[in-house]
TITIKOL-278382 format. One line per field, with one value per residue (C-alpha): residue number from 0; residue in three letters; x, y, z. Coordinates in Angstrom, 1 decimal. Layout:
<rs>
fiza = [NUM, ...]
zagu = [ALA, ...]
xx = [X, ...]
yy = [Y, ...]
zz = [Z, ...]
</rs>
This chain:
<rs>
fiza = [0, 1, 2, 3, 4, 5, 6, 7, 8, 9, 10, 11, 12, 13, 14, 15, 16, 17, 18, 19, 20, 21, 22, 23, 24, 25, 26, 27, 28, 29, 30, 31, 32, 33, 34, 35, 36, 37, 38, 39, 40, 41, 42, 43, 44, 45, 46, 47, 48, 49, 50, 51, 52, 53, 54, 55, 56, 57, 58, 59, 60, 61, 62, 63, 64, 65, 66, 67, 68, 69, 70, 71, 72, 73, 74, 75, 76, 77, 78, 79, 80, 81, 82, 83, 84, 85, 86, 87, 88, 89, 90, 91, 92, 93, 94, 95, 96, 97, 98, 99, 100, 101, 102, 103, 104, 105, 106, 107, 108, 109, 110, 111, 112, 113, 114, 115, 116, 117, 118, 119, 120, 121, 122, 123, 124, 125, 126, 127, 128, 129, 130, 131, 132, 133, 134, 135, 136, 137, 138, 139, 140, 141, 142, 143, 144, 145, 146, 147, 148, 149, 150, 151, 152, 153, 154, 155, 156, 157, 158, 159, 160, 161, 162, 163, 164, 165, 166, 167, 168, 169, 170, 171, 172, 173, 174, 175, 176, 177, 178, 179, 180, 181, 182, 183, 184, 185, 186, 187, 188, 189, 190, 191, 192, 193, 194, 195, 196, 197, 198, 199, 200, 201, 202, 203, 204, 205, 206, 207, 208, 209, 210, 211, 212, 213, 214, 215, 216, 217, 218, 219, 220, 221, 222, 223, 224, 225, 226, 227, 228, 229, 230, 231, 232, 233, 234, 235, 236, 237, 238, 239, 240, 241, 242, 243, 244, 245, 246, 247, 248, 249, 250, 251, 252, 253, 254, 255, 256]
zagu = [UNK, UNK, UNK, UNK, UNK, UNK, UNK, UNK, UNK, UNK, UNK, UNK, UNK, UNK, UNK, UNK, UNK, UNK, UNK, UNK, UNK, UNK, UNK, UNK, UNK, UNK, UNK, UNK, UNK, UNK, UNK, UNK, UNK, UNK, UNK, UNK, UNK, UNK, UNK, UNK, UNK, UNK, UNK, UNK, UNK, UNK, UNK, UNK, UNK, UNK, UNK, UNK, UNK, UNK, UNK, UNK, UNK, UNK, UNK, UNK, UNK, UNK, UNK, UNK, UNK, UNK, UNK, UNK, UNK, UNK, UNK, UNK, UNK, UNK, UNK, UNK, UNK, UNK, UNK, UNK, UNK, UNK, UNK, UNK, UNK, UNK, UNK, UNK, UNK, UNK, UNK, UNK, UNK, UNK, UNK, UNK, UNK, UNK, UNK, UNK, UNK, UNK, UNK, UNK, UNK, UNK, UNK, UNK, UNK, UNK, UNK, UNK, UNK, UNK, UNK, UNK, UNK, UNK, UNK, UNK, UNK, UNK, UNK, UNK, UNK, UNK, UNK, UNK, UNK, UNK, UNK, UNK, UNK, UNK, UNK, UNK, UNK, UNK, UNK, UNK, UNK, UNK, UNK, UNK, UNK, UNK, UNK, UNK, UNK, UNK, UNK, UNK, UNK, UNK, UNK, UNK, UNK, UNK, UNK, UNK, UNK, UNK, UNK, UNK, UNK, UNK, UNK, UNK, UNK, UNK, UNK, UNK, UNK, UNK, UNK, UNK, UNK, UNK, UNK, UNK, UNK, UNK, UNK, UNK, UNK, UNK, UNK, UNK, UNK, UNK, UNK, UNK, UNK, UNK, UNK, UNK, UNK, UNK, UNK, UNK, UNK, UNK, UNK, UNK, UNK, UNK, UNK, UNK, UNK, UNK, UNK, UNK, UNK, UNK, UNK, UNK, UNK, UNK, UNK, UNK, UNK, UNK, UNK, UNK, UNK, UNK, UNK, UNK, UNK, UNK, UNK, UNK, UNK, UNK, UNK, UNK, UNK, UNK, UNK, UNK, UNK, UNK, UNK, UNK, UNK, UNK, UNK, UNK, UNK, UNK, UNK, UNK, UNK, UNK, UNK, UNK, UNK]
xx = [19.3, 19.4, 17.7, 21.2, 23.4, 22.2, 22.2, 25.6, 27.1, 25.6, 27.3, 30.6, 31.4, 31.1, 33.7, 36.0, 35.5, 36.3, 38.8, 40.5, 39.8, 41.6, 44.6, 44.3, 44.7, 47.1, 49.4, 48.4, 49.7, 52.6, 56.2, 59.1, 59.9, 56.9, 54.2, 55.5, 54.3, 51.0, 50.2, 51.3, 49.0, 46.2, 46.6, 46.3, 43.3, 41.9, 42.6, 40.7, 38.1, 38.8, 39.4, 42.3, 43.1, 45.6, 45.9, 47.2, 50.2, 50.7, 51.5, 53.2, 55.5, 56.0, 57.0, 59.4, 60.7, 61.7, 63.6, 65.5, 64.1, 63.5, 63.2, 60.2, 58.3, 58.9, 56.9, 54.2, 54.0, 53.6, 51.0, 49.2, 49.0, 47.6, 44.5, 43.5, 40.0, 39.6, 40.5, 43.6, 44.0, 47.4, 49.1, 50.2, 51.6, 53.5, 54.7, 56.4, 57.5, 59.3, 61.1, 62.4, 63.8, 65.3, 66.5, 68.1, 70.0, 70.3, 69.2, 65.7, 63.7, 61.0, 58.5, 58.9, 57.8, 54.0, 53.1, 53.6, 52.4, 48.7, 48.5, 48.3, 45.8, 43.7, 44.2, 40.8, 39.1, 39.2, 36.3, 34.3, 35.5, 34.9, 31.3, 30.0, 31.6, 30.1, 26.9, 27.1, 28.0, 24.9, 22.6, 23.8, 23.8, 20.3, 19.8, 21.8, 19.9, 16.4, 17.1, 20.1, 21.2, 24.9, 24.2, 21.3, 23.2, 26.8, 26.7, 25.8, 28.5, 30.9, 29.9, 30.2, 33.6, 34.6, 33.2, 35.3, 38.4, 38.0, 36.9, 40.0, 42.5, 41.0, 41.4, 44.8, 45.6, 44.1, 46.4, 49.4, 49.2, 49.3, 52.9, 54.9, 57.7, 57.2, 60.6, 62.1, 63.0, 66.5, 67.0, 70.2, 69.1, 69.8, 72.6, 74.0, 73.9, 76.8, 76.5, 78.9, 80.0, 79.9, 79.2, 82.9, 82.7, 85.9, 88.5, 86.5, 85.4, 81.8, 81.0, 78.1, 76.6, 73.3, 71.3, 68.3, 64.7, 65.9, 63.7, 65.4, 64.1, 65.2, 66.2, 67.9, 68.2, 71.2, 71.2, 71.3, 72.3, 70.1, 70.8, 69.4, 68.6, 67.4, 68.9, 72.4, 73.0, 74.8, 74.2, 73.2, 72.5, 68.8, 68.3, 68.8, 66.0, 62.3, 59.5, 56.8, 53.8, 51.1, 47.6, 45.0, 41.5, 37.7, 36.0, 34.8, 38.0, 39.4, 38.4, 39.5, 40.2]
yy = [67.2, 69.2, 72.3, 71.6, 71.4, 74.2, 76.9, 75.4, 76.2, 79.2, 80.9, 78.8, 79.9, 83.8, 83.6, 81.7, 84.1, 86.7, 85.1, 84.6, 88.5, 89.7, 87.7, 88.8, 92.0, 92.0, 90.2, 93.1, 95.5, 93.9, 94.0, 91.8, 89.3, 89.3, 88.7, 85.2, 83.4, 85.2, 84.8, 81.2, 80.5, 82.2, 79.8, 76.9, 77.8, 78.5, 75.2, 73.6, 74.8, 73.9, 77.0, 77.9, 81.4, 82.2, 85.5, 84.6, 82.3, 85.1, 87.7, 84.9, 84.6, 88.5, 88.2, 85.8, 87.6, 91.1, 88.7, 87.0, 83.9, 82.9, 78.8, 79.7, 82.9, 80.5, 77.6, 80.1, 81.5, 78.1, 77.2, 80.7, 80.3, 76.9, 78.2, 80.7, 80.8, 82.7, 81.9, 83.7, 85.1, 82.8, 84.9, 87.2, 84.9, 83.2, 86.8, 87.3, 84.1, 84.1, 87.6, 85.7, 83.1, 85.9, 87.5, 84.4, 82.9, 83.9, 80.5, 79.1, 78.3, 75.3, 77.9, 79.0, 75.4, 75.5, 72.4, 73.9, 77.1, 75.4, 73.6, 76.3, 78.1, 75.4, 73.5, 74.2, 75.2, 72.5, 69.9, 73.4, 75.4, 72.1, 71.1, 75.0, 74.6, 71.1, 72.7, 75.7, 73.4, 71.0, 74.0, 75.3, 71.9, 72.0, 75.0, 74.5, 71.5, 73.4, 75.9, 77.5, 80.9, 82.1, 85.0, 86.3, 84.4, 85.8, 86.0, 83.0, 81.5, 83.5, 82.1, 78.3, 79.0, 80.6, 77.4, 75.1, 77.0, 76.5, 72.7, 72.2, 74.1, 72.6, 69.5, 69.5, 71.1, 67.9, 65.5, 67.8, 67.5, 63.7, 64.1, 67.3, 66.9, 69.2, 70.8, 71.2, 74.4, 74.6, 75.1, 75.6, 77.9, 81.3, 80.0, 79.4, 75.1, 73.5, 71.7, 68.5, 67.1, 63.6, 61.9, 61.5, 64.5, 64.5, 66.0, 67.6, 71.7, 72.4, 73.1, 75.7, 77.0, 78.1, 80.5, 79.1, 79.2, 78.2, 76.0, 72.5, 70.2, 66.6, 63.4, 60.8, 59.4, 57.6, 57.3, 60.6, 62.4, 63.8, 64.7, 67.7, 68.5, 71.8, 74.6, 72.7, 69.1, 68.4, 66.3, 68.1, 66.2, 65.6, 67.2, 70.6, 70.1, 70.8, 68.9, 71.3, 71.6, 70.2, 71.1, 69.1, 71.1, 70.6, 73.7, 74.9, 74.5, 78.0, 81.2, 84.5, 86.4]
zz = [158.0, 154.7, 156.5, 158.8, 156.0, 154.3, 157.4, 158.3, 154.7, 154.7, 157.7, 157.3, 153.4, 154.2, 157.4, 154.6, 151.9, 154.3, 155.5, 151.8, 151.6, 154.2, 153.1, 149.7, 150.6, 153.1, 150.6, 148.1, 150.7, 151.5, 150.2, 149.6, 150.5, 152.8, 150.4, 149.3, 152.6, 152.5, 148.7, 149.5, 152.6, 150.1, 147.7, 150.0, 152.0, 148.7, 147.4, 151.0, 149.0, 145.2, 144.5, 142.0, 141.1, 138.3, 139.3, 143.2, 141.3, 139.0, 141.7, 143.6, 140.7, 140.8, 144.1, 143.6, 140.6, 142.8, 144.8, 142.2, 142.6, 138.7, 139.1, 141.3, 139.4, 136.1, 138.2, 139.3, 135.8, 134.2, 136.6, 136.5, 132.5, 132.7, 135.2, 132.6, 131.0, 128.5, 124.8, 124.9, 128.4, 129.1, 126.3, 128.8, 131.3, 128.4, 126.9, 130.6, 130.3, 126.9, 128.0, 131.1, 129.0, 126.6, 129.5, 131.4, 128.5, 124.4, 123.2, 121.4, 124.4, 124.7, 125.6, 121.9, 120.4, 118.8, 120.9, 123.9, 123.0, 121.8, 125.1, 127.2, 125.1, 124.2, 127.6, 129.3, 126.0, 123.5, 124.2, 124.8, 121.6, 119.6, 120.7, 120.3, 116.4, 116.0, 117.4, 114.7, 112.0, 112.8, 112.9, 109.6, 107.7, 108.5, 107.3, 104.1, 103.5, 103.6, 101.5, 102.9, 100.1, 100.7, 99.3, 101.3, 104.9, 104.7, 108.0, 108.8, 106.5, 108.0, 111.4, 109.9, 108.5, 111.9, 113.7, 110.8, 111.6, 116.1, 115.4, 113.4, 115.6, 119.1, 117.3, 116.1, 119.3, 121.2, 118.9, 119.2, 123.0, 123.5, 122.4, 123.7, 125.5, 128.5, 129.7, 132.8, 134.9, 136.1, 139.9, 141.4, 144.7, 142.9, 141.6, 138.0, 137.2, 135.7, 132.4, 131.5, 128.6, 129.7, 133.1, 133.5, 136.2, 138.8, 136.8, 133.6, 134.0, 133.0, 129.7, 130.2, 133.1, 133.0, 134.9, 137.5, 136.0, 132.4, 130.9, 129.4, 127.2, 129.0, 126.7, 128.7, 132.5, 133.5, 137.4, 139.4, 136.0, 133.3, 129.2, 128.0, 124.5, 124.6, 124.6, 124.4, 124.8, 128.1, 131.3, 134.4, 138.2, 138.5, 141.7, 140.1, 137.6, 138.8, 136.5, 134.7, 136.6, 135.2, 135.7, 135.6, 135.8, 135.4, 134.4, 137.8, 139.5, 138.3, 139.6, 138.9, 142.0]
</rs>
């Protein structure tokens, strides 16, 4: 049975990978607007196999930027920044994303907060970053407590001060975490979403209107109407908001492509 298994696997997963291949490519090869279907069949035969690849939302989010489609590149964009796994790699999915929201609207953006800003870069790295320091600083207690001279072992004290500094920020990056107040993208079809002052609609004008893919910070739900706080306080219809997609990853689940 496992001698079954095994031959079965192993002339299945190179048809998929070649598979995935070709697709990648032709998606690579191809322009607007039809790259977006491809990209997006990429990404879900991927997924069939747990793969996640933040570099197939990333250039879906391109895609959908060329055509103007902001609400959906910002999704993308969020989603391609929380796949990332290196230390720092997500800064430049959030640096695009920041000069969308410059570019959309000339208002602080919840993208900006810190909270937000240290869950996507510790995300996927904080239970690993903070066992390697406690690991270093375990190590270096031991060798403190046998004889350990600073000033013969600046390196080494270097390296525990490094380790103090990641166990401190992936742990006030866990706490900080357990309370953000994710935002909202603003989706409207292309199209620029009316805010009100109050939900006493029929005969009052809009107050605001801002442009799809903004992101808002929400406060209150009161029927088919939501308050937002951020960047200006207003009600807007529910149906026009799209929730921020969250990620929730193991560390084999994302692959670079």
């Amino acid at each position: 049975m496992k001698l079954f298994l095994f031959l079965f696997l192993w002339i299945v997963t190179p048809a998929f990978c070649s598979e995935l291949d070709t697709l990648w490519n032709q998606a690579l090869q191809s322009s607007n607007p039809e790259s977006i279907p491809l990209w997006e069949s990429w990404i879900e035969k991927a997924e069939e196999q747990q793969i996640k690849s933040p570099e197939a939302y990333y250039n879906l989010a391109c895609s959908f930027w060329r055509e103007k489609d902001v609400a959906n590149a910002v999704i993308n964009l969020l989603i391609s920044a929380q796949l990332r796994k290196g230390f720092f790699e997500a800064l430049g999915d959030l640096n695009l994303l920041m000069k969308i929201q410059s570019a959309l609207a000339d208002f602080p953006s919840p993208i900006h907060s810190l909270p937000l800003k240290l869950f996507f870069l510790f995300s996927d790295q904080t239970k690993k970053l903070g066992l390697i320091a406690l690991g270093w600083m375990i190590i270096l207690a031991f060798f403190l407590r046998f004889g350990f001279n600073p000033a013969k072992n600046k390196s080494s004290l270097t390296l525990l001060a490094l380790a103090l500094l990641v166990l401190i920020a992936g742990f006030a990056a866990n706490q900080t975490q357990k309370n953000i107040a994710f935002p909202c993208i603003l989706n409207n079809q292309k199209e620029l979403v009316p805010v009100y002052g109050s939900l006493e609609t029929k005969d009052e004008k809009p107050i605001l209107e801002l442009p799809s893919g903004l992101l808002v910070l929400p406060q209150t739900e009161k029927g088919e109407w939501v308050r937002i706080e951020q960047p200006t306080s207003g009600w807007i219809k529910r149906e026009m908001l799209i929730p921020f997609p969250q990620q929730i990853l193991d560390s084999s689940d994302s692959h670079g492509a």
